[in-house]
C-alpha positions as CSV (number, residue, x, y, z in Angstrom):
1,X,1.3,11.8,-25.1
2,X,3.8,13.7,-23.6
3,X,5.1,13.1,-19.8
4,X,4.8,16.0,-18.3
5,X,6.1,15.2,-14.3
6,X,7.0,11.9,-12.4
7,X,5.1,12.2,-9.6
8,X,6.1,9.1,-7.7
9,X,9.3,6.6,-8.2
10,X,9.6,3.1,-7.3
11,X,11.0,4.7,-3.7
12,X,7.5,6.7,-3.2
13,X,5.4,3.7,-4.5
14,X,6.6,1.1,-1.8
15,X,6.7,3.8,0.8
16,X,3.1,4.7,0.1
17,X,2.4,0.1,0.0
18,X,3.6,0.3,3.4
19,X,1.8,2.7,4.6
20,X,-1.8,1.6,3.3
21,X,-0.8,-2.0,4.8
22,X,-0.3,-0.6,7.8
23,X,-3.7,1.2,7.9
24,X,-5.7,-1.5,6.6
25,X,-4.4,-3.4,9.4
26,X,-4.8,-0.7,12.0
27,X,-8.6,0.6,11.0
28,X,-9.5,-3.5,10.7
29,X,-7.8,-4.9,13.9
30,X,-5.8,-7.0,12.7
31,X,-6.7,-9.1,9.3
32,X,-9.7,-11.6,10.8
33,X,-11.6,-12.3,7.3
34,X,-9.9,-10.0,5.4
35,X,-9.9,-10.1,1.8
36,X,-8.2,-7.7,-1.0
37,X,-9.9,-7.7,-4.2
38,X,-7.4,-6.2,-7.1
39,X,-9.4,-4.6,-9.8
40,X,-7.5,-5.5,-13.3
41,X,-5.5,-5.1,-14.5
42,X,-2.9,-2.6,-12.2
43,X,-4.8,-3.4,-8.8
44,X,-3.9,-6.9,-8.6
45,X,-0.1,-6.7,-8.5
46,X,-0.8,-3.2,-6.1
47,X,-3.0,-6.0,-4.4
48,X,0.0,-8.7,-4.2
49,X,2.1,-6.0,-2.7
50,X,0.1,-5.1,0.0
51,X,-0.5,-8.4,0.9
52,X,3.1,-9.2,0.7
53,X,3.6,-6.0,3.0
54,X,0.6,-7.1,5.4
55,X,2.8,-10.5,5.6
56,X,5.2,-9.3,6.9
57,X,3.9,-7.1,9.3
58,X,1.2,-10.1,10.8
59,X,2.7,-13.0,9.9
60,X,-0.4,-14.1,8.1
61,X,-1.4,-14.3,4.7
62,X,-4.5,-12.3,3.2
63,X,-6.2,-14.0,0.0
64,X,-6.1,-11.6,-2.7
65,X,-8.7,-12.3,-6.0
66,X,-8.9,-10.8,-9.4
67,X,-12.0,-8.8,-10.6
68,X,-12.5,-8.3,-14.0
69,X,-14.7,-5.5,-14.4
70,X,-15.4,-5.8,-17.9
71,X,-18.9,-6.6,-18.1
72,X,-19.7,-4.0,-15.8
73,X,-18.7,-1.0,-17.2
74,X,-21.1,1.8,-18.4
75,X,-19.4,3.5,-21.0
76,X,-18.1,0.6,-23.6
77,X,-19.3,2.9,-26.5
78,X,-16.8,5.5,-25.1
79,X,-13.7,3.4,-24.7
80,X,-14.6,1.6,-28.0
81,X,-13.8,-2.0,-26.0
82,X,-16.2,-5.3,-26.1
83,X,-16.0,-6.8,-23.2
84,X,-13.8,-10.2,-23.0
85,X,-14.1,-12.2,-19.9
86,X,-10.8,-14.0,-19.5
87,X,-11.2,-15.0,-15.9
88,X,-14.1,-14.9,-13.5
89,X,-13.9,-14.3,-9.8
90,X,-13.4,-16.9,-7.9
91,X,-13.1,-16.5,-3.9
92,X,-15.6,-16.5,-1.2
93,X,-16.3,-13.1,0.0
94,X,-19.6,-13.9,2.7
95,X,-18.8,-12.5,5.7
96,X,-15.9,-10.6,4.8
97,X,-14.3,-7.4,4.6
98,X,-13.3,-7.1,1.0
99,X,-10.4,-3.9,0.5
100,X,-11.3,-3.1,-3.3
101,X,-7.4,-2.5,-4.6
102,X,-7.2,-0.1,-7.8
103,X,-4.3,2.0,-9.1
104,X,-5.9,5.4,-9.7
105,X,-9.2,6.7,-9.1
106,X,-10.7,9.5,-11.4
107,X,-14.5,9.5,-12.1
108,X,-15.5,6.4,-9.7
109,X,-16.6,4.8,-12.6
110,X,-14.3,1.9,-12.1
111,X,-15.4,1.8,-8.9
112,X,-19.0,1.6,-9.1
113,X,-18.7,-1.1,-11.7
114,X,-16.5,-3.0,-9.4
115,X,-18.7,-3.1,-6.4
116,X,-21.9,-4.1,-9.0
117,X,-19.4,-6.7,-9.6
118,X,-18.4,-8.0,-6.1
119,X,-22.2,-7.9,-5.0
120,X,-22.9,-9.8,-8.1
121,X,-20.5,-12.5,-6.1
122,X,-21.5,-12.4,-2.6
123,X,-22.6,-9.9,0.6
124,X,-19.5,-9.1,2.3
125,X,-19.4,-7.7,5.6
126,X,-17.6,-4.4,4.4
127,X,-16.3,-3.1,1.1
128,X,-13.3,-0.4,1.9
129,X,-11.4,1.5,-1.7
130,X,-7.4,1.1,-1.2
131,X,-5.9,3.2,-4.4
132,X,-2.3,4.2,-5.1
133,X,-3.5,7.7,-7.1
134,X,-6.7,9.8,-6.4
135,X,-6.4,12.7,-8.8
136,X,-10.0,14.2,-8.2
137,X,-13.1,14.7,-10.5
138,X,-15.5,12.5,-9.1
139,X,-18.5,11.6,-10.9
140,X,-20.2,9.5,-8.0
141,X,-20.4,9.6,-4.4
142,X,-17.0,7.6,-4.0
143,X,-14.3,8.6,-1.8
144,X,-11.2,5.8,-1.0
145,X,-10.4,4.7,2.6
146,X,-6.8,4.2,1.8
147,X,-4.5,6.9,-0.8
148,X,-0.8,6.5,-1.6
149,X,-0.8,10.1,-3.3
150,X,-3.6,12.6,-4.1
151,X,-2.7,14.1,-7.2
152,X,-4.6,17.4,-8.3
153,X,-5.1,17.0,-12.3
154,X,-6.5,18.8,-15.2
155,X,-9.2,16.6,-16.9
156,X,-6.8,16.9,-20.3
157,X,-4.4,15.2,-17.8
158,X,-3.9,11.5,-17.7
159,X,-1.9,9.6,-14.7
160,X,0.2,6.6,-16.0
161,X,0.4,3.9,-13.7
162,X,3.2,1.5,-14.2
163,X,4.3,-1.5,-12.2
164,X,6.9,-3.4,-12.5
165,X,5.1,-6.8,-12.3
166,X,3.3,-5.3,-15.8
167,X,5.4,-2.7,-17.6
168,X,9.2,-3.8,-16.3
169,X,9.1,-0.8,-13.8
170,X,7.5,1.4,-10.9
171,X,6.8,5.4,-11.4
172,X,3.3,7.2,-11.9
173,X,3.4,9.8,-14.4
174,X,1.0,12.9,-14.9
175,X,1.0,13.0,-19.2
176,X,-0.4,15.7,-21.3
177,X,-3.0,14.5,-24.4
């Protein structure tokens, strides 16, 4: 795949962190029973971050857990993966509000799967979608509380996450197939 455009550099990505931790924390009141929930394998360290930035701001750490979505998915055939369950979730979400933390959203696929997930789990009190990207083309009724960047793409476009915590740096990239 070719790169096509950098759409966001390590500058944009923590600017757009701080500025989803301060809206979770504004449109919850504060962080009573809040939990993020970092889809893997790029919304858990987006997860960390906004916790980390959500420290700092209340003075108060928010649990963050890992969902592995694997099981869940719909369209195995198509991505040609069997699903491995590494780690289960682990993390009492009763009660809560749950932030679901991803690093793009496209189809809401990922999404869907993740929520099966979660209520597979537990009945939290409220589910809200926190995700870095949105570049369009919905497939379900799924719409994110909290964007970093909407990003209009062709469906021959992919977006390239990478953090540093994973890939040794921070940019999102738009590639061509």
């Amino acid at each position: 795949m070719i790169v096509k455009a950098v759409i966001m550099d390590n500058k944009a990505i923590a600017r757009a962190t701080t500025r989803i931790s301060n809206e979770i924390i504004e449109r919850n009141k504060g962080i009573k029973d809040l939990v993020l929930v970092g889809v893997k394998t790029r919304g858990v360290p987006f997860a960390r971050r906004i916790a980390e930035m959500i420290f700092n701001i209340e003075g108060e750490d928010v649990p963050v857990y890992t969902l592995d979505i694997s099981l869940y998915r719909d369209d195995l055939e198509e991505i040609g993966n069997q699903p491995v369950v590494n780690e289960s979730f682990k993390g009492e979400i009763n009660g809560k509000k749950i932030v679901l933390v991803d690093d793009v959203i496209y189809t809401g696929r990922t999404v869907r799967a993740a929520l099966d997930a979660l209520i597979d789990n537990g009945r939290p009190r409220k589910v809200q979608l926190a995700v870095l990207v949105d570049r369009g083309h919905r497939e379900f009724p799924i719409r994110p509380d909290y964007v970093g960047k909407n990003v209009p793409t062709a469906r021959t476009e992919v977006v390239g996450v990478k953090l540093k915590e994973i890939d040794g740096k921070d940019e999102v990239v738009i590639m061509k197939r």
